[in-house]
N, C-alpha and C positions, 0 to 999 in steps of 0.2 A: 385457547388462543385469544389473545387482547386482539381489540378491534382496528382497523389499522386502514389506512390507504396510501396507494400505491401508486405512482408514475415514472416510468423513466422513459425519456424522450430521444434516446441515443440509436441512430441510425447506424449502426455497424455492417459495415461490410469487410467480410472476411475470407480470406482465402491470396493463391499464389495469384500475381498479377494483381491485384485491386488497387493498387496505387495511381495506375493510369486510369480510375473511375475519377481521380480527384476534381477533375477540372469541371467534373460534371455537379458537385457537390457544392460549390462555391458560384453565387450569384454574378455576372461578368463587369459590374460596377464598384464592385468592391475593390478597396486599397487594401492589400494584403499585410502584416505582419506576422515573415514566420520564423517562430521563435528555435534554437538549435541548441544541443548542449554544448560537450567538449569539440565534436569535431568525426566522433565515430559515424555518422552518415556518409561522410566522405570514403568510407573507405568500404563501407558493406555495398552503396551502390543507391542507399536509399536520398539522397542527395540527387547525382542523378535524376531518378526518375519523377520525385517531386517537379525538380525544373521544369525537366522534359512535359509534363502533365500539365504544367502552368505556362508554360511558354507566351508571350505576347501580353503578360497581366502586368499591373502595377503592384512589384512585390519591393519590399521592404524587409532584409534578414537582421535578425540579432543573436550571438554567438554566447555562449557561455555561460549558459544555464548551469549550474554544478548542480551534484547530486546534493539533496537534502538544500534545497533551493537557497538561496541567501536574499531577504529582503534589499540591501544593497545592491547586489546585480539588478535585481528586478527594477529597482524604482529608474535603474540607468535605458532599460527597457520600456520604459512605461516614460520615458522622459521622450526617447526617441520617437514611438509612438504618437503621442501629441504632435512633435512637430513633424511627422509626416502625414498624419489626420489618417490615419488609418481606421479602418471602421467595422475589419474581419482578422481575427486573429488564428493561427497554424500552427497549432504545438507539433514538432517533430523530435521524437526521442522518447525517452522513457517517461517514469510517473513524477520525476521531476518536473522533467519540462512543464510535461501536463499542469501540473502544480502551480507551477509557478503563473503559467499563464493564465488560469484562474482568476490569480489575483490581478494578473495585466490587464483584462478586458474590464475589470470591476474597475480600476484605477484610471483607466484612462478616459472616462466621464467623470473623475471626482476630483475636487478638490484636497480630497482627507490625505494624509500621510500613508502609502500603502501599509503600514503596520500600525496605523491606526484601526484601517481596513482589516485586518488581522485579527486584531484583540478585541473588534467587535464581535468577531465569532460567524459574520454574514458579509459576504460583497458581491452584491445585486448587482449585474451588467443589463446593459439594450445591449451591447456589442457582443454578433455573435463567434464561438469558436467552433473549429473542429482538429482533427487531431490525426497524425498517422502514426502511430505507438510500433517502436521498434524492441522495448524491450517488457515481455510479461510477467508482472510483479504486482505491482499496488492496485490493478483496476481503477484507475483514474478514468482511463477514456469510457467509461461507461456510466462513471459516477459525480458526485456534485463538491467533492471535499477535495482539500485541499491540505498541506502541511508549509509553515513556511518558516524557516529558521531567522534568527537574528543575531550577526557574529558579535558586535558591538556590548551584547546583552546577553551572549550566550542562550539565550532562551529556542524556542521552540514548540510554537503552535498552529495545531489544527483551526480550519475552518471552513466553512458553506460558502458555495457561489453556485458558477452556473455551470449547466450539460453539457456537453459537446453535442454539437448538432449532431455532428457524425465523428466516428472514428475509424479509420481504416488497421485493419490487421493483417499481416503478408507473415506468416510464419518462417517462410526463409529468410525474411532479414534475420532471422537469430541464429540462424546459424554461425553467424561469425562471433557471436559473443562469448568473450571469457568466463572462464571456467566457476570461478568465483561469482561471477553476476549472475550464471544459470543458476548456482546455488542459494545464492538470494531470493531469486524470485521463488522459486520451488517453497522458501520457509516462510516469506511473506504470504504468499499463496496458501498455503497453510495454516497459519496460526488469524490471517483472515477468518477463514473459516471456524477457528478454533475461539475466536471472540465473540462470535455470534452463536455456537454450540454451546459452548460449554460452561452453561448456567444450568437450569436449571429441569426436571424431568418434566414430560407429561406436555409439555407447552402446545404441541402440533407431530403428529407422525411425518407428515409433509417436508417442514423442514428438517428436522431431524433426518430424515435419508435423504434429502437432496443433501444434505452438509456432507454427510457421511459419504456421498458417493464422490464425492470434491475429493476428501481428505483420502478416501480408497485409492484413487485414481494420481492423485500428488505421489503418495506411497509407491504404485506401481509404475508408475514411467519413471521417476527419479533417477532410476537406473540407466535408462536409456538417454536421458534430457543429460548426465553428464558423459557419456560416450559417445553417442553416435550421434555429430553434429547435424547433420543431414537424412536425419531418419525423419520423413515429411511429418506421417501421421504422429509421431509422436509430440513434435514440435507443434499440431494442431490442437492436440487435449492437451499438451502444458498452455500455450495461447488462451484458449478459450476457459480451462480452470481457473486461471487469474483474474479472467473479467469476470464470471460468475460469480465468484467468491467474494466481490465487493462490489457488486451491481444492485443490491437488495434486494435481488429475490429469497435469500434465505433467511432475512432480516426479518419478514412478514409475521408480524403479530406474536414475535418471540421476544423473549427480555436477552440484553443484552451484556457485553461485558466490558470491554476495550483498556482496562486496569492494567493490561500486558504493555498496548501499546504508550498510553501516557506514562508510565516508567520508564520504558522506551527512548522515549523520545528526550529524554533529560537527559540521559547519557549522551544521544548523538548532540544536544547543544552541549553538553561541558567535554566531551571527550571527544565529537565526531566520527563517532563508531556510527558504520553502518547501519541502516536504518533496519536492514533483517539480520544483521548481525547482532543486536540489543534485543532483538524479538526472543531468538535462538538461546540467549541467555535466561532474558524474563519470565518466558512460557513456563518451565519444567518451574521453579520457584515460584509462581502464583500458584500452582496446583499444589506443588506441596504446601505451601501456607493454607492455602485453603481450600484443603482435601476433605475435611468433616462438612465443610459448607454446601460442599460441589460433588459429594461422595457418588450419590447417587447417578448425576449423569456422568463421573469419571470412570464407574463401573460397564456402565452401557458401552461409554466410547471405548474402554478396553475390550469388551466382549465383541462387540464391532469390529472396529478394525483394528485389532491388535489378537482377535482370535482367543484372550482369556477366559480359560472356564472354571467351574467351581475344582476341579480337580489342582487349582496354581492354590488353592488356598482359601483362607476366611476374605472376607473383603477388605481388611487394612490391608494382604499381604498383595490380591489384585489391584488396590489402587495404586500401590508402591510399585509393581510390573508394569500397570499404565504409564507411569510417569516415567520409568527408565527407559521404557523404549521410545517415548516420546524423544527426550535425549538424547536415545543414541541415535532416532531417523537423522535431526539434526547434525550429531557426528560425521552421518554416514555420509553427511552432505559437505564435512570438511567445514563444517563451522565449528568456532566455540561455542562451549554453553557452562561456561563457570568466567565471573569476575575476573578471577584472579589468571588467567590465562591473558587478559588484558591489562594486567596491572592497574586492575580499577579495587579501592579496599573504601576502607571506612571514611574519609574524607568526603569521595563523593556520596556515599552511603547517608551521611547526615544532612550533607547538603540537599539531596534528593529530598528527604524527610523534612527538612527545614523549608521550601520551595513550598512542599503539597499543605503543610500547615500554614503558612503565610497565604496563598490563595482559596483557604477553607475547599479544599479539593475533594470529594469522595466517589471515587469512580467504583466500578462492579455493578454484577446486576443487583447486589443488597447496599450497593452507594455505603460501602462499609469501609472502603480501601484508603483510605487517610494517608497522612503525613505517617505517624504509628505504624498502620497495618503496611505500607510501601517497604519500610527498614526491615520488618520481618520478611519482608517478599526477597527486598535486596539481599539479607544475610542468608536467605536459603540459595543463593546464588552464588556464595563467595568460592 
């Protein structure tokens, strides 16, 4: 295990009802800023009780965070902001939101261009945030990153800021969420997990089974997360899986990967594919590209959770059963996971390739994953 240190300063409170804890969370001199997406608050109920919880403060809302954030809404957030001198910011909504406000609290002390802010890769706020997360997916409300897109540019980049002081999690908000979106979170949730695993052997027993019980547990309620909307306990271990899974406790002193996601992320700036919908795709494709690299922990994770033993075969014929079922869980979850299901082919393919060599890019845990090694990832995806 690499030597490593660790803090995360996020006050979660979790469970039915916690929403009405908010008012106690937020200091009673503060000027509110809270940030909202499209509008689905309004109808699950979680709107409401935010109000109701803050009732009698100085609140300030801004609407229309989209998914896969856009630097241009925000900077119109971050313009508002200023001129109401707000000085606490309330992301309400998924890892968008989350996201985005990230970059609002960083922005709204700076002078810089928020995507300036962006392409430094850091935006250090004083102004604090907290968060009530309605939909389980990226682990934003527990963590310090951030994604921010740029329509103008097409582009699309990750970046550092700050905690949430707190986040609140009520698992009954999701039960009204569509059927699609559950199955996003469940594959981001996932392949989370799978960025931080799936390097290389021997690193730590620790995290190695804390991952594996993530991805066990993704696997088993899956079933239940797309039928039965109001199954509590269930809606609790998909909640809590998602913030685990990108909280850094499995991160500790392991090498990592995140190759799946930076390919990723190129497609949703040139195509606007979902952001676990490009995961779904990428995953199975970086394994097979680099299945000889990654052999050894792709065997474990099949023996793991996928139950492969020596009686499926030699080990190419186990890696290759890893990988398809990895695939079909995907499937099972009514995503794509082939290119061309999306009418995305060689155009974007080179383009991709073209991008990761212009910014001398090489992600993986062997920093081997180039502009080159990307096109081979992509063509195992076609």
């Amino acid at each position: 295990m690499n030597n490593f240190e660790f803090h995360n300063p996020v006050h979660l409170l979790f469970g039915k009802g916690m929403i009405s804890k908010l008012n106690e969370q937020i200091p009673k001199d503060k000027k509110i800023l809270i940030t909202f997406g499209g509008g689905s608050v309004k109808r699950n109920g979680v709107y409401e009780q935010v109000k109701e919880a803050l009732k009698d403060r100085d609140l300030t809302e801004f609407w229309g965070i989209e998914s896969n954030p856009k630097v241009e809404t925000l900077r119109d957030a971050i313009k508002l902001g200023k001129e109401k001198k707000v000085n606490f910011v309330l992301a309400v909504g998924g890892g968008s939101v989350l996201d985005g406000s990230k970059l609002i609290v960083g922005a709204l002390t700076s002078d810089e261009d928020p995507w300036t802010l962006v392409r430094n890769g850091f935006v250090p706020s004083t102004i604090p945030l907290g968060a009530v997360l309605t939909i389980p997916a990226t682990g934003s409300e527990m963590n310090n990153g951030g994604v921010i897109s740029n329509k103008s540019t097409a582009e699309k980049f990750a970046f550092y800021g700050t905690f949430p002081q707190f986040s609140i999690l009520d698992p009954t908000v999701t039960y009204s969420l569509p059927q699609h979106q559950l199955a996003c979170g469940l594959c981001d949730t996932f392949v989370h997990v799978m960025e931080q695993y799936l390097t290389t052997p021997n690193q730590s027993k620790i995290m190695d089974r804390w991952a594996e019980s993530i991805l066990q547990t993704v696997i088993e309620i899956a079933p239940n997360v797309l039928k039965d909307h109001e199954d509590y306990q269930t809606r609790c271990d998909f909640m809590l899986s998602a913030t685990m899974a990108l909280n850094g406790f499995i991160a500790m002193g392991v090498s990592q990967d995140w190759a799946t996601h930076m390919i990723g992320h190129e497609l949703t700036a040139l195509h606007g594919l979902a952001h676990a919908a490009s995961l779904a795709i990428i995953l199975p494709g970086t394994m097979r590209t680099l299945s000889k690299q990654k052999s050894a922990k792709i065997l474990q994770y099949g023996q793991r959770i996928w139950g492969i033993t020596e009686k499926e075969g030699d080990d190419e014929t186990k890696i290759k059963i890893a990988i398809d079922k990895t695939e079909q869980f995907f499937r099972s979850l009514g995503l794509h996971t082939r290119l061309s299901e999306e009418n995305i082919g060689e155009d974007t393919i080179n383009e991709i390739a073209r991008r990761f060599e212009e910014r001398k890019a090489h992600f993986g845990e062997a920093a081997n994953v180039d502009g080159n090694k990307a096109k081979e990832i992509l063509n195992h995806c076609l």
